[in-house]
One Martini backbone bead per residue (centre of mass of N, CA, C, O) as a GRO file, in nm:
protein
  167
    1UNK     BB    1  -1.872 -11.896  -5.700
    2UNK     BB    2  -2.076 -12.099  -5.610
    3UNK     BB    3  -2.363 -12.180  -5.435
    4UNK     BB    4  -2.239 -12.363  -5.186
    5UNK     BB    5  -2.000 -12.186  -5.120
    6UNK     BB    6  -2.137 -11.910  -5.034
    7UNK     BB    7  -2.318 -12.050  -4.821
    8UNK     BB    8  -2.087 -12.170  -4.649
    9UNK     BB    9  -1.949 -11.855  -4.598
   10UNK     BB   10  -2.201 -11.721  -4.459
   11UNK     BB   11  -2.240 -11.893  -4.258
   12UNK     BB   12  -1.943 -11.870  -4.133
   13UNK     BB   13  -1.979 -11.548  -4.089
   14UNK     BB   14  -2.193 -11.535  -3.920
   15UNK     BB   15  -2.113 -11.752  -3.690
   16UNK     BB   16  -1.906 -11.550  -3.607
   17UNK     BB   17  -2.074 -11.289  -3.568
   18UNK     BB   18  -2.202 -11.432  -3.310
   19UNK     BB   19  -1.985 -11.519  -3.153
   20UNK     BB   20  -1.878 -11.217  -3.096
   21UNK     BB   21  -2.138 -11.075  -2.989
   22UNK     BB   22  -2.110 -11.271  -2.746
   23UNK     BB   23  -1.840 -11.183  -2.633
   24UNK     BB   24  -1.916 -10.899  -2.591
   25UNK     BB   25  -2.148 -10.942  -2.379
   26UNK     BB   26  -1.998 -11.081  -2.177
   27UNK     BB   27  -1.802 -10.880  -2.131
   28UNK     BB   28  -2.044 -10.627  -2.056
   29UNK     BB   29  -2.149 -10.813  -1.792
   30UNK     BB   30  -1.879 -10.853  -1.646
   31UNK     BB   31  -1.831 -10.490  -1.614
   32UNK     BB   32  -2.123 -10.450  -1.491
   33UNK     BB   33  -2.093 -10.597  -1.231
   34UNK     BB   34  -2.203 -10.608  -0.906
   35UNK     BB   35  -2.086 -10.572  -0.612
   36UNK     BB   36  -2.147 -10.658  -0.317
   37UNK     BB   37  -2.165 -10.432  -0.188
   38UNK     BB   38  -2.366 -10.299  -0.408
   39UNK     BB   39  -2.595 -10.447  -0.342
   40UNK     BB   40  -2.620 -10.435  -0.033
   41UNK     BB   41  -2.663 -10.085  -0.052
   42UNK     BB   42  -2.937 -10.128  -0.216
   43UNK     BB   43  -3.115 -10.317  -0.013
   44UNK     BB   44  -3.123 -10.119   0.197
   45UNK     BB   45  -3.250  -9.900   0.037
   46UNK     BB   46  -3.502 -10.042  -0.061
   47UNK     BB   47  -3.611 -10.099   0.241
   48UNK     BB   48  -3.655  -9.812   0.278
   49UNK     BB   49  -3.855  -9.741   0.063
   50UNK     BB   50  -4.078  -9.952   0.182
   51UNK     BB   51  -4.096  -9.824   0.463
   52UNK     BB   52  -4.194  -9.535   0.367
   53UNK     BB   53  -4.435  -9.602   0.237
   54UNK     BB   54  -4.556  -9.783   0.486
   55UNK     BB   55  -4.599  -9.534   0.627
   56UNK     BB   56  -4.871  -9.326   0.799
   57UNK     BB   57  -4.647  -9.106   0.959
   58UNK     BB   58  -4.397  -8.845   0.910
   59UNK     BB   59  -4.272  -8.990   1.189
   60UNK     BB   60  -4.185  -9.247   1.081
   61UNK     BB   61  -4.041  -9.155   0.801
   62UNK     BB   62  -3.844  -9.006   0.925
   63UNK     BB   63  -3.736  -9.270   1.040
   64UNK     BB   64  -3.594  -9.414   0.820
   65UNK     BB   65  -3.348  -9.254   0.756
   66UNK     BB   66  -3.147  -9.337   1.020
   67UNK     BB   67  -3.185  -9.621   0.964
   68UNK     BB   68  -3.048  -9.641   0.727
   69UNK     BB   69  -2.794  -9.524   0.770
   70UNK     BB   70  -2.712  -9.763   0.979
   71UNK     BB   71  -2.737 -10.001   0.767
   72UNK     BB   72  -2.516  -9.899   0.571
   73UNK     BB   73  -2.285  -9.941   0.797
   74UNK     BB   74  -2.368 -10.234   0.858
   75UNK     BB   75  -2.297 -10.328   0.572
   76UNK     BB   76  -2.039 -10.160   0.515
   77UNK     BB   77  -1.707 -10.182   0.603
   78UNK     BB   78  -1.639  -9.914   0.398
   79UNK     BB   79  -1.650  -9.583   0.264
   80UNK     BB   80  -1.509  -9.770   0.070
   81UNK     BB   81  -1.531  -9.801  -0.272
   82UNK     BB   82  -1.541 -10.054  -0.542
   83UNK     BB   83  -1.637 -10.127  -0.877
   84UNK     BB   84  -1.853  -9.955  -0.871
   85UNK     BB   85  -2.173  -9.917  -1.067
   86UNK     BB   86  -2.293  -9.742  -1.370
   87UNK     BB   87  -2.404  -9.422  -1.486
   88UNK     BB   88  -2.401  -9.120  -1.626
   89UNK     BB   89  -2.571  -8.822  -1.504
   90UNK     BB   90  -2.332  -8.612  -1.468
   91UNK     BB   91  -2.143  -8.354  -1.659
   92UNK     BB   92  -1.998  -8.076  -1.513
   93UNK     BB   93  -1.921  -7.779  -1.433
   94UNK     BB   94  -1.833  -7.502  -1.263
   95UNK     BB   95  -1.765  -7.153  -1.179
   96UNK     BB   96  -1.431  -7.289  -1.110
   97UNK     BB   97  -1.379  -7.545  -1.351
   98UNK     BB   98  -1.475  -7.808  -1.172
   99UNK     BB   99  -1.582  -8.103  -1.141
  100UNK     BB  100  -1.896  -8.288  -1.205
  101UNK     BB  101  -2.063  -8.610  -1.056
  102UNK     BB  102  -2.301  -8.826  -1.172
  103UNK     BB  103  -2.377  -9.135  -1.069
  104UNK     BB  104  -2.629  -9.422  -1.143
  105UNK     BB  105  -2.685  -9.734  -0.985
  106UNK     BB  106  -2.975  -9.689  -0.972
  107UNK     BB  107  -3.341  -9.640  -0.984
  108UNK     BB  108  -3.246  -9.294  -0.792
  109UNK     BB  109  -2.944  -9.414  -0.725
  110UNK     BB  110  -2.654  -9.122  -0.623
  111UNK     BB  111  -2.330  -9.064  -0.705
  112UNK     BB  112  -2.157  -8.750  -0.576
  113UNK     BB  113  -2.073  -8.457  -0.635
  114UNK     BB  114  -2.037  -8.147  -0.564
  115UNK     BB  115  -2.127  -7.807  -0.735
  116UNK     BB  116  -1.971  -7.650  -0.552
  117UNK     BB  117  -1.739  -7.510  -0.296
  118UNK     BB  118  -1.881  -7.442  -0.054
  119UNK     BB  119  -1.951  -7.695   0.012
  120UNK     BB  120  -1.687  -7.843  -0.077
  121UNK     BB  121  -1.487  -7.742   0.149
  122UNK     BB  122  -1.431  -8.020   0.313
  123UNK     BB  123  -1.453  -8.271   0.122
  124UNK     BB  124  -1.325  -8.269  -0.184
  125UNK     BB  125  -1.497  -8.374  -0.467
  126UNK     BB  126  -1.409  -8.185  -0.679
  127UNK     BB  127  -1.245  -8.185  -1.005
  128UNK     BB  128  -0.939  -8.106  -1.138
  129UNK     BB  129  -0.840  -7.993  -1.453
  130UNK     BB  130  -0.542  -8.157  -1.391
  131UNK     BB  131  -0.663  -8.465  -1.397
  132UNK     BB  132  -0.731  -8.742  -1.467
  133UNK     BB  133  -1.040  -8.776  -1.420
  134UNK     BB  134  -1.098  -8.569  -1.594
  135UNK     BB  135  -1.004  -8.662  -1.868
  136UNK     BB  136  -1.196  -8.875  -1.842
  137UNK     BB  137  -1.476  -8.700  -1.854
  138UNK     BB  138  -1.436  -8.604  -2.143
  139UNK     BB  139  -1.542  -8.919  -2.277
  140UNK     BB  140  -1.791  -8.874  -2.182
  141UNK     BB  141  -2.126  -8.958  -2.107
  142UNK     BB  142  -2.446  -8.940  -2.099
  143UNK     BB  143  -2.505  -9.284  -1.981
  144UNK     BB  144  -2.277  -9.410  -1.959
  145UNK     BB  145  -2.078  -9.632  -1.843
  146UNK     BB  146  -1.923  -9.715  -1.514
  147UNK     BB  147  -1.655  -9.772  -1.344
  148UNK     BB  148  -1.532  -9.736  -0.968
  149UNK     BB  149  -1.435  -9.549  -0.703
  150UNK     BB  150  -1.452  -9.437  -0.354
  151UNK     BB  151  -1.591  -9.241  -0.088
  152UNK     BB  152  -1.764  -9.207   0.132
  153UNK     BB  153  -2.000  -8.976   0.356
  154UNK     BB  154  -2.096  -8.951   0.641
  155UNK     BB  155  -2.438  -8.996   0.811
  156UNK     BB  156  -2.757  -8.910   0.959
  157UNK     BB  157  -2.915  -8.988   0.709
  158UNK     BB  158  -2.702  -8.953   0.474
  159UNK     BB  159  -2.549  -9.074   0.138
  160UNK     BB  160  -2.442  -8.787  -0.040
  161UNK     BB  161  -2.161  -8.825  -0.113
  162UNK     BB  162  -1.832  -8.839  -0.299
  163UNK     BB  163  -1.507  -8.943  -0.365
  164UNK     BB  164  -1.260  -8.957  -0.592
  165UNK     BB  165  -1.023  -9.021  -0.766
  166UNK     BB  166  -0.766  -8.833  -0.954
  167UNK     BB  167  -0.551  -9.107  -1.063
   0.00000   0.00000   0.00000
């Protein structure tokens, strides 16, 4: 293969290669993107994190918390979500051996299943080791990005637990 040859495979080699790169991260963004949703209750958070640090007492402060509870339901239509995105943060089995997971959605704010069963006694968002979901938990690692599915638990200060599908 001649000089002028070579140039030319190396070119079109590249600029697939590019093309490529360019396709895998276009869907990469497609896949990460957040729902309405999940942007709307994001908002929410945030506009209470500014409320609470501008506060100058206390009681004001603490006055944020059941305020953002009732924005946060008056925002969003049903505490089931989907498709809303994250990193996985926590990944983990309790001392019953079934799942624990908390996924991170924006930085500092976590949609957690509980830890312990004592706690998860009403809610049960642990997760079954006989579950496709548990299954799906081992191929993962701290870090991953994750599209999911889910309930919210309402709270008169804070939505602070998940359940998960299991199937």
């Amino acid at each position: 293969m001649d000089a002028a040859a070579w140039d030319a495979h190396e070119s079109a080699r590249k600029k697939k290669a590019a093309e490529e790169a360019a396709e895998r991260q276009a869907e990469r963004e497609r896949l990460l993107k957040q729902p309405t949703a999940q942007i709307a209750f994001l908002k929410v958070v945030e506009n209470a994190r500014i409320e609470f640090a501008a506060a100058d007492t206390d009681f004001k402060r603490g006055a944020t918390r059941p305020a953002r509870a009732k924005a946060v339901c008056s925002t969003l239509n049903s505490r089931t979500i989907g498709g809303w995105v994250g990193r996985v943060a926590t990944l983990s089995t309790n001392g019953d051996g079934l799942g624990v997971l908390s996924v991170e959605i924006a930085d500092y704010i976590y949609l957690s299943t509980w830890n312990n069963s004592f706690s998860d006694f009403a809610d049960n968002t642990l997760i079954p080791a006989n579950s496709p979901l548990y299954q799906t938990m081992s191929s993962l690692k701290i870090g991953d990005h994750v599209r999911f599915d889910g309930r919210l638990f309402r709270s008169d200060t804070n939505v602070s637990r998940i359940e998960l599908p299991r199937d």
